[in-house]
C-alpha positions as CSV (number, residue, x, y, z in Angstrom):
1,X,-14.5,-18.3,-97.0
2,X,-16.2,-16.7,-94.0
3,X,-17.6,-13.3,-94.1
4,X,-15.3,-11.8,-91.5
5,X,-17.6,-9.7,-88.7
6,X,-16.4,-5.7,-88.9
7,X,-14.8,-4.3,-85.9
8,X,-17.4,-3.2,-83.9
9,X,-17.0,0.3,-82.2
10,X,-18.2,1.0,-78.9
11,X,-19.2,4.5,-79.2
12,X,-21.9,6.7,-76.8
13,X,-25.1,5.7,-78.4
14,X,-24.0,1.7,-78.1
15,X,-22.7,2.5,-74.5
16,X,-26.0,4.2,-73.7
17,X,-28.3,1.5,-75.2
18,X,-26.5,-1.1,-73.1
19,X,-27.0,0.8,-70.0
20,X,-30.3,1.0,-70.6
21,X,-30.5,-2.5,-71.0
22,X,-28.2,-3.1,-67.9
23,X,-30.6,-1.3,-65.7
24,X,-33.8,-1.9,-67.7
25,X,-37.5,-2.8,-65.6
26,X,-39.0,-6.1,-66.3
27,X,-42.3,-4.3,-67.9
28,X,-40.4,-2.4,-70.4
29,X,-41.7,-2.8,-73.9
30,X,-39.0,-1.7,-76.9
31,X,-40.5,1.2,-77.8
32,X,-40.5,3.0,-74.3
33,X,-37.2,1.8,-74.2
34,X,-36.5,3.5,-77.4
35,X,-37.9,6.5,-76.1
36,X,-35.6,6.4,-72.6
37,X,-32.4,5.9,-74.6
38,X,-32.9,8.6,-77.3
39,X,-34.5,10.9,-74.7
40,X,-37.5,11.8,-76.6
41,X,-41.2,11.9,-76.1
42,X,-42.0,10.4,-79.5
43,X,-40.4,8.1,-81.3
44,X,-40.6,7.8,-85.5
45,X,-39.5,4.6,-87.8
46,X,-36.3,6.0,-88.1
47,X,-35.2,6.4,-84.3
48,X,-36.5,2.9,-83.9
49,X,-34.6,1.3,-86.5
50,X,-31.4,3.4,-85.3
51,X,-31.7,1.4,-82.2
52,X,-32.7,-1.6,-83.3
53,X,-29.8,-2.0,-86.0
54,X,-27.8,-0.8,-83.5
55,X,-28.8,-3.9,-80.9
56,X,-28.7,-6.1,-84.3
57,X,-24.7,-5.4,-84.7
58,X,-24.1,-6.0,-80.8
59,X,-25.8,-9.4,-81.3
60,X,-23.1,-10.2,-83.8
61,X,-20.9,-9.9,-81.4
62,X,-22.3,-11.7,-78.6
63,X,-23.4,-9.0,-75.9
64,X,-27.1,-9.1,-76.7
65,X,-29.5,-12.2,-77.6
66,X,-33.0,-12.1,-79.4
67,X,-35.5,-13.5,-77.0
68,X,-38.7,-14.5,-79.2
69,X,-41.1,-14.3,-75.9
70,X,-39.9,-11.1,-74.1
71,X,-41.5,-7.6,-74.4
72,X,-38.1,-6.0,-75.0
73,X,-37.1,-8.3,-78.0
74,X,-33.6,-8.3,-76.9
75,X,-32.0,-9.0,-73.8
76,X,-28.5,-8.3,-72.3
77,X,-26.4,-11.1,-71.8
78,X,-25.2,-10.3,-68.3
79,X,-22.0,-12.2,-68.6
80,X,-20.4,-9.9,-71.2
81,X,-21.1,-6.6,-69.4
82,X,-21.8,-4.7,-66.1
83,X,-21.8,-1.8,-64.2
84,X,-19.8,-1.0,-61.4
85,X,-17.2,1.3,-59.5
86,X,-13.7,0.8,-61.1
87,X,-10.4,2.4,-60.3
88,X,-9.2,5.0,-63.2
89,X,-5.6,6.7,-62.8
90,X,-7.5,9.7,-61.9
91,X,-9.7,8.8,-59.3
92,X,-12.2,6.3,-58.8
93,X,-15.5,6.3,-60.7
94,X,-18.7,4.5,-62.3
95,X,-18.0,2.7,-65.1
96,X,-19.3,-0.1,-67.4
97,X,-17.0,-3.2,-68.9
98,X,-18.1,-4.7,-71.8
99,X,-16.4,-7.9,-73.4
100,X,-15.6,-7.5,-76.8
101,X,-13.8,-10.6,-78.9
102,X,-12.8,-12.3,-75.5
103,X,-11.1,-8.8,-74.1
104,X,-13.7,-6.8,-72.0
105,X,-13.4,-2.8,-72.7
106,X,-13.7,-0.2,-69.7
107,X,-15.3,2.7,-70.1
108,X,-15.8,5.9,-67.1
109,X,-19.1,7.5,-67.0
């Protein structure tokens, strides 16, 4: 029997690492990206790995891929999020969608 893959939870550090992503420059390496999501000016083994495992769990779930031959390691797979202006019941706003076991999940900046 399969291992079953846990729920994953979208919460604000997986929200911001996937913005990050979304509106990453080609000449990025991992660790400045690091850096730019945890808003720090140095980063130690434990910030990267917080990331990293974080990026590890997403790619369970199909919204990142490992790329062998790209400075960032990781890459976005642009099908199963984006950014855009959405319509809320309160107003209209920024927000990001992110698919999530077939069902995309909204979220308002």
């Amino acid at each position: 029997m399969p291992d079953k893959i846990p729920e994953l939870i979208l919460d604000r550090w997986n929200r911001e690492i996937i913005n990050n992503f979304y509106n990453a420059r080609k000449d990025m390496e991992f660790p400045e990206m690091v850096k730019k999501i945890l808003q720090c000016k140095k980063i130690r083994n434990t910030e990267y790995n917080f990331v990293d495992n974080r990026i590890k769990k997403m790619t369970k779930k199909n919204i990142f891929e490992i790329g062998r031959n790209s400075p960032l390691k990781y890459s976005l797979i642009l099908d199963k999020s984006f950014i855009q202006r959405f319509t809320f019941p309160t107003r209209r706003a920024k927000g990001m969608a992110v698919e999530v076991d077939g069902k995309f999940q909204i979220f308002e900046d």
